[in-house]
C-alpha positions as CSV (number, residue, x, y, z in Angstrom):
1,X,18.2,-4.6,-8.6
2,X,14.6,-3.6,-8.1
3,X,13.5,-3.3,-4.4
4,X,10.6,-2.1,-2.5
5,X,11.1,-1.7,1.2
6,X,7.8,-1.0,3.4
7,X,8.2,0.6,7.0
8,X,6.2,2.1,9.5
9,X,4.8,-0.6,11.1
10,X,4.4,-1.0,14.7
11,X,1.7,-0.9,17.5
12,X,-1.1,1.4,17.8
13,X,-4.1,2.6,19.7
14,X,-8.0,2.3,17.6
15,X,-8.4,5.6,16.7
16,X,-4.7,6.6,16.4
17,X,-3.1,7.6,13.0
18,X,0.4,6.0,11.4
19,X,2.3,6.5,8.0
20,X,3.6,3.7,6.3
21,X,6.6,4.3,3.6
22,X,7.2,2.6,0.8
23,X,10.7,3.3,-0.5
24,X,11.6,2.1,-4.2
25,X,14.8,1.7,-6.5
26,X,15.7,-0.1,-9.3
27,X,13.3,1.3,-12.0
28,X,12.0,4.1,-13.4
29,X,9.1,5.0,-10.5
30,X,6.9,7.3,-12.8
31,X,6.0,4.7,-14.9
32,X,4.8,2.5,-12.7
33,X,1.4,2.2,-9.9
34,X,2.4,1.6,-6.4
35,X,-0.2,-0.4,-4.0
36,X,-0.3,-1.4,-0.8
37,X,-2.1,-4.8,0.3
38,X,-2.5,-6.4,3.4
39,X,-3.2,-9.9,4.8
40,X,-4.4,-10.7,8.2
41,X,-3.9,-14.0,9.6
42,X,-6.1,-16.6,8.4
43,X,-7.1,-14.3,5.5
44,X,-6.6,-13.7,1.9
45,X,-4.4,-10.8,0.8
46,X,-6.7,-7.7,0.4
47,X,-5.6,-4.8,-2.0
48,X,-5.8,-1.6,0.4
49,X,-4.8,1.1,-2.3
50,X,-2.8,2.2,-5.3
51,X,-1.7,5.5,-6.8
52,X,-0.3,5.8,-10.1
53,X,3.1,7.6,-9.9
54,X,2.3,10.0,-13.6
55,X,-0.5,11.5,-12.4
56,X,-1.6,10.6,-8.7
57,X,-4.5,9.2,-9.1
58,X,-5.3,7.0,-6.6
59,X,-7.7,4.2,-5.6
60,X,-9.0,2.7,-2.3
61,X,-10.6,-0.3,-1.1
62,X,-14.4,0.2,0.0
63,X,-12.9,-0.4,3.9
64,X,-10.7,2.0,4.0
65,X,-12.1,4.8,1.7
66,X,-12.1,8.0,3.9
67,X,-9.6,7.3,6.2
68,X,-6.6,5.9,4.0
69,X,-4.5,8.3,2.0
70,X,-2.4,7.3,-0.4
71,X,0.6,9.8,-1.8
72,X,4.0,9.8,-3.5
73,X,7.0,11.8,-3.3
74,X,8.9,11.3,-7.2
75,X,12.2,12.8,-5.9
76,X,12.3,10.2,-3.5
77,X,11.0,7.2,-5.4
78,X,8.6,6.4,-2.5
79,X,4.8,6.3,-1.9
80,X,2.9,6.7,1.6
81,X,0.4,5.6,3.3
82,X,-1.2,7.9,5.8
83,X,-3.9,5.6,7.6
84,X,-6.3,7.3,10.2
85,X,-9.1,6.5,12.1
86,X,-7.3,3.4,12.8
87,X,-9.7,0.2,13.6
88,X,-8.8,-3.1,15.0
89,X,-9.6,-4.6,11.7
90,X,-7.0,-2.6,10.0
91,X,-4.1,-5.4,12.1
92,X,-2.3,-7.1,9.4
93,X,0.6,-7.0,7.2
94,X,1.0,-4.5,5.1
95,X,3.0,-4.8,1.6
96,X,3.7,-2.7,-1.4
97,X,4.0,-3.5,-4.8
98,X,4.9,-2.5,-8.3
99,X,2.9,-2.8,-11.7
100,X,4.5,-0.9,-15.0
101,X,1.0,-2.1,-16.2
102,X,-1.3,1.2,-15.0
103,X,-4.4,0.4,-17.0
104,X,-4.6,-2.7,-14.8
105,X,-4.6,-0.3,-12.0
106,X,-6.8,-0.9,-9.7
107,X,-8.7,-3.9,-10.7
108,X,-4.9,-5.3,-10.1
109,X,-5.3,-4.5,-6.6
110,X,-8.8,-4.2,-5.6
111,X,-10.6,-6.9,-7.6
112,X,-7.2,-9.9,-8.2
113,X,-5.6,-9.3,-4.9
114,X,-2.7,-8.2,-6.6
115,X,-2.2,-11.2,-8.7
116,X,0.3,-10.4,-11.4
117,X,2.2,-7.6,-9.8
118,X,5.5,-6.8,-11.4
119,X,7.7,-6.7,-7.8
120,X,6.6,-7.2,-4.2
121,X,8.3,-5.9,-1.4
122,X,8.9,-7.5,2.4
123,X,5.8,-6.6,4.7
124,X,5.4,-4.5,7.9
125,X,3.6,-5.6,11.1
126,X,0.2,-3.0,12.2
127,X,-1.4,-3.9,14.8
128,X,-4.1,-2.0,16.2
129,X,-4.9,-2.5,19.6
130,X,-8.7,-1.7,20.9
């Protein structure tokens, strides 16, 4: 059974720094990209980042570029999210989610909002307080 479990979530002062985690089983993690979205309410599902688990390579949205870092630990089938410089804006849900198809990586994300993702996992709360 495939699963995707994000945590980390929680309240936090502008400014502040948090790591989300999203832990994995059920398939083979190197083959796949791992990104994180995030929807706000009222608005559509943004792609935030992926990395893609053979290489590392990672990808950001124009938003959080600079203060976002993405990373991944094989041995433990998960991927991070180190977020800093944290902005009110940044309050949402955050998901991650699983594509075996890399080359769609990140237009998957970035530019389709993550339409056609292979697995989704449940969402953490971030709220950042001003």
């Amino acid at each position: 059974e495939v699963q995707l479990q994000a945590s980390g979530g929680g309240l936090f002062q502008a400014g502040g720094s948090l790591r989300l985690s999203c832990k994995t089983s059920g398939f083979t993690f190197a083959d796949y990209a791992i990104c994180w979205f995030r929807q706000a309410p009222g608005k559509e599902r943004e792609g935030v980042s992926c990395i893609k688990n053979h290489d590392s390579s990672t990808y950001y949205a124009n938003s959080v570029k600079g203060r976002f870092t993405s990373s991944s630990d094989n041995a433990k089938n998960t991927v991070y999210l180190q977020m800093n410089i944290l902005e009110p804006e940044d309050t949402a849900v955050y998901y991650c989610a699983a594509t075996i198809h890399t080359i769609r990586v990140p237009w998957i994300a970035l530019s389709e909002s993550g339409n056609g993702m292979d697995y989704w996992g449940k969402g953490t709360q971030v709220t950042v307080s001003s």
